[in-house]
N, C-alpha and C positions, 0 to 999 in steps of 0.2 A: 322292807316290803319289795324295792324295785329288783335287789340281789333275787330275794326269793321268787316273781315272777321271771326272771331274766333265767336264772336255775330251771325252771320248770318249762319255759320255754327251749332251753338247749337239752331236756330229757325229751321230748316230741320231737325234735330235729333228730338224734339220734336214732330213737327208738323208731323212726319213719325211712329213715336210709336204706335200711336192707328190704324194706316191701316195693319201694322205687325202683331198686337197681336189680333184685335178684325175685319179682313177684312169682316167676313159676316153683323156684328154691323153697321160696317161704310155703306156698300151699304145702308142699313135699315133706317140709321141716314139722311144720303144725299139725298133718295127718300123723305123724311119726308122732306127734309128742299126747296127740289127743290117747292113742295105745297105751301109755305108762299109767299105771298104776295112782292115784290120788297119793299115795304114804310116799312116791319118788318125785312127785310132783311139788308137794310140803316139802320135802328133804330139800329139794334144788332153791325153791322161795326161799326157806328158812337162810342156807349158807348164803343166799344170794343179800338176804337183806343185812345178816350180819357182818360180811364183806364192808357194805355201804356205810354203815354204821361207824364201821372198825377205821375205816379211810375219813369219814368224816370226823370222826374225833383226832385221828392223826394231821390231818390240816390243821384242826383248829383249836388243839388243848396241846400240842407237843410242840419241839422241833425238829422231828426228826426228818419232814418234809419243809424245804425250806420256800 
């Protein structure tokens, strides 16, 4: 459990970096992205979370990351 809050706490550190350092960028980014289409919006989640997925089982079922 403390992996998994310490994990969830360095995804908010992250995901908080670029609205800190680049806030006028971000509104610019998110206007731009609110335009796409909901089917390109799914497309990008979907590869996005199967990435996560695909890296989290290579950490921790393989060795191919050591």
């Amino acid at each position: 459990m403390k992996l998994f809050i310490t994990v969830l706490g360095l995804v908010f550190v992250l995901e908080a970096i670029p609205y800190v350092l680049f806030p006028e960028a971000m509104q610019r980014w998110l206007a731009q992205i609110s335009l796409l289409p909901p089917a390109a919006l799914r497309m990008a989640g979907l590869f996005a979370l199967g990435l996560g997925v695909l890296l989290c089982y290579l950490t921790q079922r393989t060795d191919l990351i050591p």
